[in-house]
FIVEXFI-722145 format. One record per residue: x, y negated, z negated of N, C-alpha, C in turn; residue number from 0. Coordinates in nm, 2 decimals, padded with zeros to 4 digits, always signed. Layout:
<pts>
{n.u = X | n.v = Y | n.w = Z | ca.u = X | ca.v = Y | ca.w = Z | c.u = X | c.v = Y | c.w = Z | nr = NUM}
...
</pts>
This chain:
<pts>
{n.u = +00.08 | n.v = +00.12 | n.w = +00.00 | ca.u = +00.00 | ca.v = +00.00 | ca.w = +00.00 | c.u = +00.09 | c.v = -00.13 | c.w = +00.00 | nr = 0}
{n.u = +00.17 | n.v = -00.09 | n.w = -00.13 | ca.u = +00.28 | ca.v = -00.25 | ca.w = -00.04 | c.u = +00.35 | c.v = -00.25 | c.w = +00.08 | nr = 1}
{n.u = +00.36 | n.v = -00.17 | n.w = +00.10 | ca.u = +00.43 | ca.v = -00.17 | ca.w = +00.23 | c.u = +00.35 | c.v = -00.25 | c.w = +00.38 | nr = 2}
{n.u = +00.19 | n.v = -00.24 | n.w = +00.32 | ca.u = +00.12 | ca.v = -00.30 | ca.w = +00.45 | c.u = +00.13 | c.v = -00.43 | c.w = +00.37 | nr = 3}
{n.u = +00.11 | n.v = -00.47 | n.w = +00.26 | ca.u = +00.09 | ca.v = -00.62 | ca.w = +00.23 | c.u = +00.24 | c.v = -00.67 | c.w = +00.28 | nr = 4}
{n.u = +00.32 | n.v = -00.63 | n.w = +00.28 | ca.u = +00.43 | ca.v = -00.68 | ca.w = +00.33 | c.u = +00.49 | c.v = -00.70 | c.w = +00.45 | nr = 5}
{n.u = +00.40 | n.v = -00.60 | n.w = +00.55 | ca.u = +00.38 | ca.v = -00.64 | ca.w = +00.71 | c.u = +00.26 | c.v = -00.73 | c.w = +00.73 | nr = 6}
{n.u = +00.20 | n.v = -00.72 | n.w = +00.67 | ca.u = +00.07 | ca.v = -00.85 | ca.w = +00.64 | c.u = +00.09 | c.v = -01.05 | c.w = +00.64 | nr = 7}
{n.u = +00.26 | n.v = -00.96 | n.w = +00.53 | ca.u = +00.26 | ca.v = -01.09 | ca.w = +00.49 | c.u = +00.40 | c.v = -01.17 | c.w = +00.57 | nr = 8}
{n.u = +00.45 | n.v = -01.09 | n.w = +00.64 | ca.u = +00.54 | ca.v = -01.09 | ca.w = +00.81 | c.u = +00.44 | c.v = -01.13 | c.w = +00.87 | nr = 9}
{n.u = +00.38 | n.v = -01.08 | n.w = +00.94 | ca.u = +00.29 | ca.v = -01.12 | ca.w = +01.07 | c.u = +00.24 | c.v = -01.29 | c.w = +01.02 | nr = 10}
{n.u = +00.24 | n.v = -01.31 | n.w = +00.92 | ca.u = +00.18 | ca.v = -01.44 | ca.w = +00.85 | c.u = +00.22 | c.v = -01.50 | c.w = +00.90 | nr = 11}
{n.u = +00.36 | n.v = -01.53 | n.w = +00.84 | ca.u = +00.47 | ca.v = -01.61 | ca.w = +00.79 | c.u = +00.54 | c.v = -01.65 | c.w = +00.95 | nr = 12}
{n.u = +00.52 | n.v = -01.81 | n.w = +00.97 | ca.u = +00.59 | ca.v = -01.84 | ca.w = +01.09 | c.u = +00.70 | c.v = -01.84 | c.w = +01.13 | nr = 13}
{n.u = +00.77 | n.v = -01.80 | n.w = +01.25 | ca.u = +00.85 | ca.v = -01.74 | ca.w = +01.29 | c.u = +00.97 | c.v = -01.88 | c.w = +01.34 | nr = 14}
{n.u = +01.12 | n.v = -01.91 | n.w = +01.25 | ca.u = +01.13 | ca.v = -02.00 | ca.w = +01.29 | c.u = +01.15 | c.v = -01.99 | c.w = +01.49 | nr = 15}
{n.u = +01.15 | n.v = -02.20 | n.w = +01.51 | ca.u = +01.18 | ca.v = -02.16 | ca.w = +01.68 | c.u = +01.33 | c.v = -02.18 | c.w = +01.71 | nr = 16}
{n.u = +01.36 | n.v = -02.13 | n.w = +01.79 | ca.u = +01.48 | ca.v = -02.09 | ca.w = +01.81 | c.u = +01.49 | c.v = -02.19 | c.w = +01.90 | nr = 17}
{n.u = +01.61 | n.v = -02.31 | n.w = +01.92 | ca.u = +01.64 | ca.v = -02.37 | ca.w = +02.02 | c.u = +01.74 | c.v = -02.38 | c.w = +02.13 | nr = 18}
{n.u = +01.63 | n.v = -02.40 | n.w = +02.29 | ca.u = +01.67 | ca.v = -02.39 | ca.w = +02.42 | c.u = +01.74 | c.v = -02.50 | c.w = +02.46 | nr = 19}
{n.u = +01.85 | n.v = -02.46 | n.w = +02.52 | ca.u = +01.93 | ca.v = -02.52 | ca.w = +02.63 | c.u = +01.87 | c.v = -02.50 | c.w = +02.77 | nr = 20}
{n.u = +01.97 | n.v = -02.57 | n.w = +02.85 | ca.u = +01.88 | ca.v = -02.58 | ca.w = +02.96 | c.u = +02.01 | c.v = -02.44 | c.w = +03.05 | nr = 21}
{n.u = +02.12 | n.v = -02.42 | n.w = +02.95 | ca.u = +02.22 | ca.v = -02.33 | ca.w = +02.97 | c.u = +02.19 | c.v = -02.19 | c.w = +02.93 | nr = 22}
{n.u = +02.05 | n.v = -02.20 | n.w = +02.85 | ca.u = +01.98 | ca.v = -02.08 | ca.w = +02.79 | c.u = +02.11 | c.v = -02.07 | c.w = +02.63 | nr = 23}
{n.u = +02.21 | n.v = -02.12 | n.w = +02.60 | ca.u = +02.28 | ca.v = -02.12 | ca.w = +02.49 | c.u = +02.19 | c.v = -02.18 | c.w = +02.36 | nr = 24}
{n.u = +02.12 | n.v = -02.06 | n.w = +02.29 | ca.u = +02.03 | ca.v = -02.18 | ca.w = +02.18 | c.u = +02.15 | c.v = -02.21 | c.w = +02.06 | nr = 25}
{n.u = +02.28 | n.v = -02.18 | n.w = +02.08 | ca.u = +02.35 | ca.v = -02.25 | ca.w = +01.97 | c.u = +02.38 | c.v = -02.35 | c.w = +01.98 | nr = 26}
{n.u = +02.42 | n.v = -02.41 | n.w = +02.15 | ca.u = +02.49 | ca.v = -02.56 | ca.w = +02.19 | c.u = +02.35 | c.v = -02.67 | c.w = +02.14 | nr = 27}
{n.u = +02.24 | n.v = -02.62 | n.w = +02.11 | ca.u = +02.11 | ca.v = -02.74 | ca.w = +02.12 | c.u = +02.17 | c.v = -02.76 | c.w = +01.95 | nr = 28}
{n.u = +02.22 | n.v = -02.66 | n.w = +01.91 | ca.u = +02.21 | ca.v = -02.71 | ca.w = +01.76 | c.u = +02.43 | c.v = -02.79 | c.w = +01.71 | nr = 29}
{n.u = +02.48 | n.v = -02.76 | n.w = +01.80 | ca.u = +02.57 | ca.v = -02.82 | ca.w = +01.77 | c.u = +02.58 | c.v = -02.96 | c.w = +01.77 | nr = 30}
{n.u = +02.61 | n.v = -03.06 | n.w = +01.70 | ca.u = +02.63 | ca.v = -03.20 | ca.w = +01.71 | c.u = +02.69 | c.v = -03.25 | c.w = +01.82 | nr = 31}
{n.u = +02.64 | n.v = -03.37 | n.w = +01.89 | ca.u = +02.69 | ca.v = -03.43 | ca.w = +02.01 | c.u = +02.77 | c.v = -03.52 | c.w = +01.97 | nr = 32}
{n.u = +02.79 | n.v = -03.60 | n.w = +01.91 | ca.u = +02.88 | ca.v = -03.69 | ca.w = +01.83 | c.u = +02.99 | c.v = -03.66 | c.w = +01.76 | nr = 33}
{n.u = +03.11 | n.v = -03.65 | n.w = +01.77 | ca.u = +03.26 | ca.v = -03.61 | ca.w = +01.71 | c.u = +03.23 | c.v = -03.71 | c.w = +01.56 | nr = 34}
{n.u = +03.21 | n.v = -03.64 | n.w = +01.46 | ca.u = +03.29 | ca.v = -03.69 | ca.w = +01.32 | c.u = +03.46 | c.v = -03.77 | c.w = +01.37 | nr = 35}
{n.u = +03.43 | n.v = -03.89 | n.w = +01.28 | ca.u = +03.59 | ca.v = -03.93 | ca.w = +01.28 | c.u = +03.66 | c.v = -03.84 | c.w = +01.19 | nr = 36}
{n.u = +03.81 | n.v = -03.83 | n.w = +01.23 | ca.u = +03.86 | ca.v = -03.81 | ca.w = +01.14 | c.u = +03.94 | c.v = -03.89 | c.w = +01.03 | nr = 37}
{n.u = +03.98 | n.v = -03.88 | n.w = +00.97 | ca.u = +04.05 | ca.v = -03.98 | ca.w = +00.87 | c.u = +04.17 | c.v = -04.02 | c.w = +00.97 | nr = 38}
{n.u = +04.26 | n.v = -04.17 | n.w = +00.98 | ca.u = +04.36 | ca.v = -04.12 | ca.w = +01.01 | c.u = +04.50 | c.v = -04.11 | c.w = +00.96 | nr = 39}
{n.u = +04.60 | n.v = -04.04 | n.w = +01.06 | ca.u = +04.75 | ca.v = -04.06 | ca.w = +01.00 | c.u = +04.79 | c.v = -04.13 | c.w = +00.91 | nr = 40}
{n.u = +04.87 | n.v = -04.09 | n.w = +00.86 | ca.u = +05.00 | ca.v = -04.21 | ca.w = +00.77 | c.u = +05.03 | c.v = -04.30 | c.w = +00.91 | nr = 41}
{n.u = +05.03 | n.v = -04.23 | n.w = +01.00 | ca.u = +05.17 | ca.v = -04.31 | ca.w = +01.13 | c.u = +05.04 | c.v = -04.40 | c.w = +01.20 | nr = 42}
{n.u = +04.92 | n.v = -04.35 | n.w = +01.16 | ca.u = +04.82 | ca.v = -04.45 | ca.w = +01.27 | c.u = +04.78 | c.v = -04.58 | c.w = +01.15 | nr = 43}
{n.u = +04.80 | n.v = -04.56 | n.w = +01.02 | ca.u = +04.78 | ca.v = -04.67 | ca.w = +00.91 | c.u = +04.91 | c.v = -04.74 | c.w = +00.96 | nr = 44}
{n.u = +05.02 | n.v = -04.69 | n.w = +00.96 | ca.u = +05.08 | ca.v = -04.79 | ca.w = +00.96 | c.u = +05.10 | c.v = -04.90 | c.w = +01.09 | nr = 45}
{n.u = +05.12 | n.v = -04.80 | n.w = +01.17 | ca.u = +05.11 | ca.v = -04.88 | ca.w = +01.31 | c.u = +04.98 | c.v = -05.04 | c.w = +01.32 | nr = 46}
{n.u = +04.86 | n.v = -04.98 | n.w = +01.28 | ca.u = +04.78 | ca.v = -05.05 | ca.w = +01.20 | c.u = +04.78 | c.v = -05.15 | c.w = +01.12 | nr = 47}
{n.u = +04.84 | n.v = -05.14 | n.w = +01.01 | ca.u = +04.89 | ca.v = -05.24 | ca.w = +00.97 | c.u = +04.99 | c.v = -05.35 | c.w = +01.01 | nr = 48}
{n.u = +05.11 | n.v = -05.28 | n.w = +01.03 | ca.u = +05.18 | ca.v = -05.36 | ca.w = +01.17 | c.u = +05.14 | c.v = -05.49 | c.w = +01.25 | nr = 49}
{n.u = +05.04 | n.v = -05.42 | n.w = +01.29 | ca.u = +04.95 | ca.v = -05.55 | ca.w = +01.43 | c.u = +04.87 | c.v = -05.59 | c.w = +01.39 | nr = 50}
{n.u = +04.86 | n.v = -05.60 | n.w = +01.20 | ca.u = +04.77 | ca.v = -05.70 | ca.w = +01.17 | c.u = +04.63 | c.v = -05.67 | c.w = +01.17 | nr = 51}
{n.u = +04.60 | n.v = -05.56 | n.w = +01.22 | ca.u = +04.45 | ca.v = -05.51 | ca.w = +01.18 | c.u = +04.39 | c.v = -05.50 | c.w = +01.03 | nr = 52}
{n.u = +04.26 | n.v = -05.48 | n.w = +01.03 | ca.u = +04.19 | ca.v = -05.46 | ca.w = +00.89 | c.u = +04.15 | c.v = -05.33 | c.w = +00.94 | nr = 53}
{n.u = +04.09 | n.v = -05.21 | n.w = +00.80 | ca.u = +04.04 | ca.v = -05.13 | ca.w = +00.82 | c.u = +03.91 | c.v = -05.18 | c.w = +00.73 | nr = 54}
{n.u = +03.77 | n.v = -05.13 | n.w = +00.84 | ca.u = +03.63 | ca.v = -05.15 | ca.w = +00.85 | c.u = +03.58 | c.v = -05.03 | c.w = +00.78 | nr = 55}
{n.u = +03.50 | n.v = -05.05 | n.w = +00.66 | ca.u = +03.41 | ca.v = -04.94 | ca.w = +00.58 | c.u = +03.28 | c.v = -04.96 | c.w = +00.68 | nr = 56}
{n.u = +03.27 | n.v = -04.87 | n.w = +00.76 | ca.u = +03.15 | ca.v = -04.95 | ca.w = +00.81 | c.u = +03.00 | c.v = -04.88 | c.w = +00.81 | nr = 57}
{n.u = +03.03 | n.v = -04.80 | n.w = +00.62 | ca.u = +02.93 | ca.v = -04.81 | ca.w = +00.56 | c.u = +02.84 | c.v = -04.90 | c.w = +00.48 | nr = 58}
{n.u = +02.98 | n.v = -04.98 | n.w = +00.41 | ca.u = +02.95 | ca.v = -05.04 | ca.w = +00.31 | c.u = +02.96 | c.v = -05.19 | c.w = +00.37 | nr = 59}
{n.u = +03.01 | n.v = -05.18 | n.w = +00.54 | ca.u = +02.99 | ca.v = -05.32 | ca.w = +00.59 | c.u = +03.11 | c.v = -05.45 | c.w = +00.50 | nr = 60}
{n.u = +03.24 | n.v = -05.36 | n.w = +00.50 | ca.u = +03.31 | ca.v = -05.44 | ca.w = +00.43 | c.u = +03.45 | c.v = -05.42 | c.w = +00.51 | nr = 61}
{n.u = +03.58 | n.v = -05.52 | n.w = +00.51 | ca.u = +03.70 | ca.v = -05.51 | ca.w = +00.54 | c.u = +03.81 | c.v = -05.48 | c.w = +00.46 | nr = 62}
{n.u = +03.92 | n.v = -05.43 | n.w = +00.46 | ca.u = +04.04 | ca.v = -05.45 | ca.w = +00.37 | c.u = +04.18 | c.v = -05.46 | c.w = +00.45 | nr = 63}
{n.u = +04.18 | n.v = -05.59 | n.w = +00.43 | ca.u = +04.34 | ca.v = -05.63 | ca.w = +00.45 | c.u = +04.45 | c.v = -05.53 | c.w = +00.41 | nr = 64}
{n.u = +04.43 | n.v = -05.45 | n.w = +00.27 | ca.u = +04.53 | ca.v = -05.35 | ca.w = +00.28 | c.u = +04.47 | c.v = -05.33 | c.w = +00.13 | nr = 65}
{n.u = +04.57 | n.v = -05.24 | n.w = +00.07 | ca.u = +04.50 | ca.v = -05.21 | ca.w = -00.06 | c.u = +04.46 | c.v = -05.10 | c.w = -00.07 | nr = 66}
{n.u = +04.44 | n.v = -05.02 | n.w = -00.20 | ca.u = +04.43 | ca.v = -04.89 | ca.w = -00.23 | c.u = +04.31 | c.v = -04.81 | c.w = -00.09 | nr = 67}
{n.u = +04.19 | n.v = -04.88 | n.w = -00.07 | ca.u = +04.11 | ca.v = -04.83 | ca.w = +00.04 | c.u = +04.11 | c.v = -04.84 | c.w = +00.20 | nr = 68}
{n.u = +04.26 | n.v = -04.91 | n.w = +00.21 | ca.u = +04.26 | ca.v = -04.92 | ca.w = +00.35 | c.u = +04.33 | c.v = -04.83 | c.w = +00.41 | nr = 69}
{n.u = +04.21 | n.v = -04.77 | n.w = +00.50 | ca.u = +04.22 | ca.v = -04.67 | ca.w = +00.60 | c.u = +04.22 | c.v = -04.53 | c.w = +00.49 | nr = 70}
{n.u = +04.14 | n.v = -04.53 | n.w = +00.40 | ca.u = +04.08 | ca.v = -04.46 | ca.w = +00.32 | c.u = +03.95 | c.v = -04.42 | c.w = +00.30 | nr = 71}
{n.u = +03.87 | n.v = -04.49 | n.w = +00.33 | ca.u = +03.74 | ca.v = -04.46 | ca.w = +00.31 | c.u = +03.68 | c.v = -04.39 | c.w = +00.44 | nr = 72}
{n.u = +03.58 | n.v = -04.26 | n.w = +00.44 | ca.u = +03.48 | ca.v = -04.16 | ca.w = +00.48 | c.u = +03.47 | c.v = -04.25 | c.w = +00.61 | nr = 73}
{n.u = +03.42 | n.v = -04.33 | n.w = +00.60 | ca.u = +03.37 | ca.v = -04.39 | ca.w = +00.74 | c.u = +03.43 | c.v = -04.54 | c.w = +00.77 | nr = 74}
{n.u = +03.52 | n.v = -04.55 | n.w = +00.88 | ca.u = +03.57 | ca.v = -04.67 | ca.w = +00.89 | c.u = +03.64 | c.v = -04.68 | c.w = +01.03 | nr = 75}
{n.u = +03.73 | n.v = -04.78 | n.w = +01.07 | ca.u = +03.76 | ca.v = -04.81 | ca.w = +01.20 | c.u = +03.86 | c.v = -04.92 | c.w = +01.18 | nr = 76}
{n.u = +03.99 | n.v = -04.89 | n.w = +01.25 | ca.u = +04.06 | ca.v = -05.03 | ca.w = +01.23 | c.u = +04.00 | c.v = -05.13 | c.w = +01.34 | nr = 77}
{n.u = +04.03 | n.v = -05.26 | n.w = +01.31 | ca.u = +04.02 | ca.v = -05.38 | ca.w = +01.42 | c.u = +04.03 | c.v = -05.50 | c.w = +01.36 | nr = 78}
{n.u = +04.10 | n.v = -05.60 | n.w = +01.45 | ca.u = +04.14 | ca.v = -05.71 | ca.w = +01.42 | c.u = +04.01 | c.v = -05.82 | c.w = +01.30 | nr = 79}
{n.u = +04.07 | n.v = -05.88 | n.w = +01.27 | ca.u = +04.02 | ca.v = -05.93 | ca.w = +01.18 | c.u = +03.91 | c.v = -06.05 | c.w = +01.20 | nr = 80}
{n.u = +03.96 | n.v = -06.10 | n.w = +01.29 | ca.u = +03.80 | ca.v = -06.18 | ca.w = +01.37 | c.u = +03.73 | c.v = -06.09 | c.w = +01.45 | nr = 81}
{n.u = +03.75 | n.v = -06.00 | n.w = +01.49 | ca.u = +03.66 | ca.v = -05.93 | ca.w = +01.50 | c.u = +03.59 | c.v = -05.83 | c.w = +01.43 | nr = 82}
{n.u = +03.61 | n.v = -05.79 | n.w = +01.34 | ca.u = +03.55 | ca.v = -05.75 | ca.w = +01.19 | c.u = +03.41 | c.v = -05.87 | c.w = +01.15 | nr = 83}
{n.u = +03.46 | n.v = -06.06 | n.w = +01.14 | ca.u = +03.37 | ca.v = -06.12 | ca.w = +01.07 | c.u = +03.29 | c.v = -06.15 | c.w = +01.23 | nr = 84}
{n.u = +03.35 | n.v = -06.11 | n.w = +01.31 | ca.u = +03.22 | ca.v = -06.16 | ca.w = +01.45 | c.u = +03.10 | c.v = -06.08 | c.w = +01.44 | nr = 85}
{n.u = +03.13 | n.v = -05.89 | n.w = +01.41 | ca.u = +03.05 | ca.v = -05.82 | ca.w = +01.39 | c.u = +02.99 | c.v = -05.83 | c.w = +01.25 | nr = 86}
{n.u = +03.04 | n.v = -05.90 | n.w = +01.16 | ca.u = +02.93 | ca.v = -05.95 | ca.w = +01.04 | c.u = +02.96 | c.v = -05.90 | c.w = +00.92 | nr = 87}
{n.u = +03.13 | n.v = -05.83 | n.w = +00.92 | ca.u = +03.16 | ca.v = -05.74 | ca.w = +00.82 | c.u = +03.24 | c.v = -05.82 | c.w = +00.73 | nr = 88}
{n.u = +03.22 | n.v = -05.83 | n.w = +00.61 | ca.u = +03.25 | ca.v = -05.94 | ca.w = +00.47 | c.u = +03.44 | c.v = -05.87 | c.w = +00.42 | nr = 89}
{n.u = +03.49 | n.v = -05.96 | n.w = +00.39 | ca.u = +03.65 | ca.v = -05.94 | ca.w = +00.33 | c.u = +03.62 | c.v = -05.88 | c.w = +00.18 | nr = 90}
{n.u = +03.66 | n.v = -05.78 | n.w = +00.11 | ca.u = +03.65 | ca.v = -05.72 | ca.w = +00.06 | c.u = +03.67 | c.v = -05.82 | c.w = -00.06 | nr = 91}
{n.u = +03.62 | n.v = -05.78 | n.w = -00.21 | ca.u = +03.64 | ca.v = -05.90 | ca.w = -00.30 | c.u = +03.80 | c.v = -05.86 | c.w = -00.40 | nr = 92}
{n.u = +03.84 | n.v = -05.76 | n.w = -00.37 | ca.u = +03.91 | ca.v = -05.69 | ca.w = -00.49 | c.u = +03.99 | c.v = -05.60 | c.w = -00.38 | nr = 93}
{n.u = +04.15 | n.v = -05.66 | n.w = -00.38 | ca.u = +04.25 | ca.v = -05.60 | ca.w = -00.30 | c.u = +04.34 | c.v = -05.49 | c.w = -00.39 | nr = 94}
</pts>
């Protein structure tokens, strides 16, 4: 008798959907299309620093001239420094 409530309770229970490609690959529909950054180098911080860039949190929508969080933080991008405040990103308060 449990054994039918339990094909009962299968047949019920919706079946996830599995997603199409147009390659018929339903794993590429679930792979991410956008590359994560990676953090970078020592050699790409410094080069960076060098030419006077800031590194952009551009989570928190902030810059750092240098300091414990530059070219440290999860999400960020180096680039020159007027162009940081063109795109609207604030100088960090605490270097």
């Amino acid at each position: 008798m449990l054994a039918f409530y339990l094909t009962v309770a299968a047949a019920i229970a919706p079946l996830p959907a599995k997603a199409q490609t147009s390659s018929g690959n339903p794993t590429a529909a679930a792979t991410p299309t956008t590359k994560a950054s990676s953090a970078p180098s020592a050699q790409e911080i410094a080069a960076a620093k060098a030419s006077g860039k800031v590194w952009v949190n551009t989570e928190t929508r902030v810059y750092h001239k240098g300091g414990r969080w530059y070219g440290k933080t999860k999400a960020g991008k180096f680039m020159t420094e007027a162009d940081a405040k063109a795109a609207g990103y604030k100088a960090a308060q605490r270097e």
